[in-house]
N, C-alpha and C positions, 0 to 999 in steps of 0.2 A: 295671301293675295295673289291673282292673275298676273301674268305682266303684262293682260291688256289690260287690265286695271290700274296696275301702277304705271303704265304707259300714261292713262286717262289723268292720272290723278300727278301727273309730275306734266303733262301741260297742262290742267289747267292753274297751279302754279306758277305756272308763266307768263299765264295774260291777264291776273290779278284782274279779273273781271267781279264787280260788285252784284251780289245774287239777292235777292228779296225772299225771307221766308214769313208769310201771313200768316200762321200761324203759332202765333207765340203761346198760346194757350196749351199747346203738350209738351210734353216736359220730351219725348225721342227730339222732336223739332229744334228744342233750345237745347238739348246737349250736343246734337249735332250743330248750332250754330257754333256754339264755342268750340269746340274740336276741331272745324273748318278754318276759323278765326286762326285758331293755334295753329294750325298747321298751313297755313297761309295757302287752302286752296281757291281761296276769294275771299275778297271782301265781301264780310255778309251782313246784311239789314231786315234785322228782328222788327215784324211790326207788333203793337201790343204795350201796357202800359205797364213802364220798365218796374214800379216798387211791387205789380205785382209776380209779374214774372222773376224778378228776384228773389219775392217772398215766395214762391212757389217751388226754387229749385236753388237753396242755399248754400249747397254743394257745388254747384254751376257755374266756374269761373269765367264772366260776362265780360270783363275788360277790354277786351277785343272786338266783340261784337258790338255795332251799330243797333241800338233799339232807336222804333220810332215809335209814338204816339200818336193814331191817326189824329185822336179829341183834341189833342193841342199843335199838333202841327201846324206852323206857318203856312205847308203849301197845302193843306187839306180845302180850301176856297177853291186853287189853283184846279186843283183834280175834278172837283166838283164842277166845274163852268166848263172843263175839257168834258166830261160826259153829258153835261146837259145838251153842249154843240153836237158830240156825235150820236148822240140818241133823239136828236129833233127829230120830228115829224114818226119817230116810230110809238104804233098805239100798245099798250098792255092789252095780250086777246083776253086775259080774265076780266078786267073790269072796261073794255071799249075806250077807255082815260087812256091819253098820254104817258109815255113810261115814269116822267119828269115833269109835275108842273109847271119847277120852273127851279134855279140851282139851289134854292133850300132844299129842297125836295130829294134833289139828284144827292147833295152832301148828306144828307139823313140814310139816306140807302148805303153809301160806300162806307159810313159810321157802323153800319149794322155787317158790311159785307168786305173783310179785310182783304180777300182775293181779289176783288173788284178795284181796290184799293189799291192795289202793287199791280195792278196789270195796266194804270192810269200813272203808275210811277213810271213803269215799263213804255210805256208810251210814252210819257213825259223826256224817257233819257235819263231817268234820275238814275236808273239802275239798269243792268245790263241782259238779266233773267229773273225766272219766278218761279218757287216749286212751291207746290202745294198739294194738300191729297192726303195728308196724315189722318186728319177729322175730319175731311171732309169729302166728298162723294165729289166722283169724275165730272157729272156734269156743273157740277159747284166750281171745279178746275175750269175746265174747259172754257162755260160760257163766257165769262169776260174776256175769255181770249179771243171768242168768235167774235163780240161783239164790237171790242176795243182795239185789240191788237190787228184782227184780221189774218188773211194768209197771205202767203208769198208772192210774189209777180213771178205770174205765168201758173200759178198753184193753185186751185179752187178746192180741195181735199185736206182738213186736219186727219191725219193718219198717225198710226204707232209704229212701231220697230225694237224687237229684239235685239241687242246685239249678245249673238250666240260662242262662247268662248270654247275650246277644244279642251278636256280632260286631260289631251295629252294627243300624239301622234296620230295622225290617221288619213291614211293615202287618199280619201276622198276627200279632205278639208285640209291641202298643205298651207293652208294660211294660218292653221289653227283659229280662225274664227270668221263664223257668218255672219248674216244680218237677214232675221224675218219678216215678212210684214205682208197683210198687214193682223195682227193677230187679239187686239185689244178695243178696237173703237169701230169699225167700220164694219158690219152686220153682214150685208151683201149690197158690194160694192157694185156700181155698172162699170160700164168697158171703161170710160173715163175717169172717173173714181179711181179705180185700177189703174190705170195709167199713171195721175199723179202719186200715188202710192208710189210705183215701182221710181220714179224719178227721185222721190223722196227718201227714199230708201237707201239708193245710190249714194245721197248726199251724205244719209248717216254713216255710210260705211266707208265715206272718204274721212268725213270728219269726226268722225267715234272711234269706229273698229281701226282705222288707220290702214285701210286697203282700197286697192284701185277694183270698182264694184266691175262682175261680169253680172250680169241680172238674169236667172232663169223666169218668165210667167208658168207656173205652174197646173198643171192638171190631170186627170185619169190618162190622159188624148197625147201624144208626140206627134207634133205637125200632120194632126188629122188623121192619125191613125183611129179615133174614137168619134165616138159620134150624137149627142143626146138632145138631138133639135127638138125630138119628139113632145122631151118633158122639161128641159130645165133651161137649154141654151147656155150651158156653162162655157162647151169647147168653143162655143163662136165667139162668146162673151172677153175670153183669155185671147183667141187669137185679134178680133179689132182692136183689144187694151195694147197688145202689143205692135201692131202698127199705129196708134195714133201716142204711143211714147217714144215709139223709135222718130216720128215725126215729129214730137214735142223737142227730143232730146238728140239731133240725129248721132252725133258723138260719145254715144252712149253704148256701150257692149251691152246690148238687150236682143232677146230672142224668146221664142218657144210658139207655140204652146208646149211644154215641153213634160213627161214623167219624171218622178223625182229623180229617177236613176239613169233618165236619161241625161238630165242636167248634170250630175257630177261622179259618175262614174266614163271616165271615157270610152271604152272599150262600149258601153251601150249607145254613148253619144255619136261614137263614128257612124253605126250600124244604122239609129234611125234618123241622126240627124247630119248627113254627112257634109263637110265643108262649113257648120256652122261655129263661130268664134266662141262659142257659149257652153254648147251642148258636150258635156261631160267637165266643165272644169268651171263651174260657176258658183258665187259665194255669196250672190245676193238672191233671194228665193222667194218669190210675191207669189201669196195666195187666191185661188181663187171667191175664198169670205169667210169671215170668223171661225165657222166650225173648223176647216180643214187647219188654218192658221194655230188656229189655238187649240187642238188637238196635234198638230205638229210639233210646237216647241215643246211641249207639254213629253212629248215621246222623247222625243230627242232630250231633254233635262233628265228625264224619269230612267229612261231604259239608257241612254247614252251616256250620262254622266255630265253636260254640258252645264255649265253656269247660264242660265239670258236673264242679259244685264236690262231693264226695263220693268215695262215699256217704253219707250224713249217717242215723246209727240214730235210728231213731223207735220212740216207744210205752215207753221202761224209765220208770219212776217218777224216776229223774236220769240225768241228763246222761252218758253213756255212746258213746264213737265208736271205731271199726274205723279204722286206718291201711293203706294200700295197702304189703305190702310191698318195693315199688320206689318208694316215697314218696322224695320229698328234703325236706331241712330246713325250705323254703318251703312246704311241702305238711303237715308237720307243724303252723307255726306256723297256717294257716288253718284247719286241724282245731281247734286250740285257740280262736282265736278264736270260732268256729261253738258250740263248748262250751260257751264261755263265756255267748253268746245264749242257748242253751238253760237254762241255768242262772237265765236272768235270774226 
C-alpha cells in the first residue's frame, strides 16, 4: 500500500464517519463492507435484505456491519415524502406526468432504486456518504445526487479528480502526488465549468492528497503563446476559466494558461511564465476536456508507473462517489475511505 493511502485510510479511521453502501446485491461490495466494519475505517451501512445477503455470502463476517432493509424500514415513508417535496412540480420528459404522483408513488420508485435510497439517507443525515457504481452505471450514481443532494455553495459543476500518487522520487512531482481533473465526467467543459473544476479539485488535493494545491489550467498555449480562435477556442476558453476561478477563489494558487512542462518543470516555467507562483511547480493540473484528461492520467499510470486513486466526484454538497464497475473489494474500501475525508 501507498502511504498516500495509508495516510487516507488511518484518517479516515479517525472521523468514524458512517458510509452507505446500496448495493448489497454484489458480493465485492459486502465483503468490503465487512473488512471496512473490521477495520474500523467507518461505520458502514449495507442496504439490502440482510437473510439474503447473508445467504449469498456465508463466508462474509456481517457482525459489524449495519444492514438496512429499505421494504421494512421505519424511515422508508420518511424518504419517500422528502423526495415527493423535492421533486414537486418537476415533469417526467418521457411520459409529460409528474415525476411522483404523489408519495406512494415516490416510495415505490426509491423500493426499486437503492441509490436513490441512500442519497435520501444522505440528505436525511442519517449517514455521512454514499458509494455506489459496482452494478451499476455512473449515471445511476450520479443522478440522485444531482437531484437530491445538489452541489456545493458557490459550485454549479459535479466534476471528477484523480488523485495521482508518485512510483517513487521525481524532481518534477516533490510531493510525490498530484491531483487531475477533470478526466471522467465532464465531456467539454465551458470556461465556467472549468473554473468550478479547477476550485474543486483544489479541495481534493487539500482534503485527499493532503497538499497545499498550486492549480496549473492546462493547454497546447503558455500564456498565449498558441492560438486556435480559428477552430476550436480551446486557448481563450482555459485562459477566461482561469480568471473567473482566480475570481471565484481569489486565495487560491491558480494560473495558466499554461504547457504541461511549463507548469512543473521550472526551468521552462521561469522562461515562459516568468514571476508566476505556479508555473513550473504545480500539482494540481485542470484539463482542458475529457479527451486530453483522460489520455493524460492514462500516460502517466501506463508509461509512468503512477497509482490514480478514482475517480474521486467533486462539487455535490456531500459526499457522493462513482465505483468502477470492474472495482474489487480493495478498491471499494479506498472509495469509502476517500468518502469518508470528504465527509470530514
Amino acid at each position: 500500500m501507498s502511504k498516500v493511502l495509508e495516510n487516507i485510510m488511518n484518517e479516515a479511521k479517525a472521523l468514524n464517519k458512517n458510509i452507505v453502501l446500496p448495493e448489497g446485491e454484489d458480493s465485492r461490495v459486502v465483503k468490503a463492507a465487512s473488512e471496512s466494519a473490521k477495520e474500523k475505517l467507518a461505520t458502514v451501512t449495507l442496504l439490502g435484505n440482510p437473510e439474503e445477503i447473508k445467504k449469498n455470502n456465508p463466508d462474509i463476517d456481517l457482525s459489524e456491519v449495519i444492514i438496512i432493509d429499505p421494504v421494512t424500514n421505519a424511515k422508508t415513508l420518511e424518504y419517500a415524502s422528502m423526495l415527493f417535496e423535492l421533486r414537486k412540480g418537476k415533469i417526467n420528459k418521457k411520459t409529460g406526468a409528474p415525476e411522483y404522483a404523489d408519495v406512494e408513488a415516490a416510495k415505490a420508485s426509491i423500493l426499486k432504486d437503492y441509490t436513490m435510497y441512500a442519497a435520501l439517507m444522505l440528505k436525511a443525515g442519517d449517514v455521512d456518504g454514499l458509494v455506489s457504481g459496482a452494478c451499476h452505471s455512473t449515471a445511476n450514481t450520479l443522478r440522485p445526487g444531482l437531484q437530491v443532494i445538489k452541489t456545493a455553495p458557490g459550485i454549479n459543476t459535479v466534476s471528477s479528480s484523480f488523485v495521482m500518487v508518485a512510483p517513487g522520487e521525481n524532481k518534477y512531482n516533490p510531493d510525490g502526488v498530484a491531483v487531475f481533473g477533470d478526466c471522467a465526467i465532464n465531456i467539454e467543459p465551458d470556461a465556467q465549468q472549468i473554473a468550478d473544476i479547477a476550485i474543486s479539485s483544489a479541495e481534493t488535493a487539500k482534503v485527499i492528497a493532503g497538499i497545499e494545491p498550486r492549480v496549473a489550467m492546462l493547454s497546447f498555449s503558455t500564456k498565449g503563446s498558441g492560438n486556435d480562435d480559428k477552430f476550436f477556442k480551446s486557448v481563450p476558453k482555459m485562459q477566461e476559466a482561469t480568471a473567473l476561478a482566480k475570481a471565484q477563489a481569489p486565495d487560491l494558487a491558480i494560473d495558466g494558461e499554461f504547457q504541461f512542462d511549463a507548469a512543473v518543470a521550472p526551468e521552462v516555467g521561469q522562461l515562459k511564465a516568468p514571476g508566476s507562483k505556479v508555473a513550473g511547480n504545480a500539482n494540481v493540473f485542470i484539463f482542458p476536456n475529457i479527451n486530453a484528461g483522460n489520455i493524460g492520467y492514462k500516460i502517466a499510470q501506463r508509461f509512468g508507473g503512477y497509482m490514480a486513486l478514482g475517480p474521486i466526484c467533486q462539487g455535490f454538497a456531500k459526499p457522493i462517489n462513482d465505483l468502477s464497475r470492474g472495482c474489487s473489494a480493495d478498491d471499494v474500501k479506498a472509495v469509502i475511505a476517500i468518502t469518508a475525508l470528504q465527509a470530514k
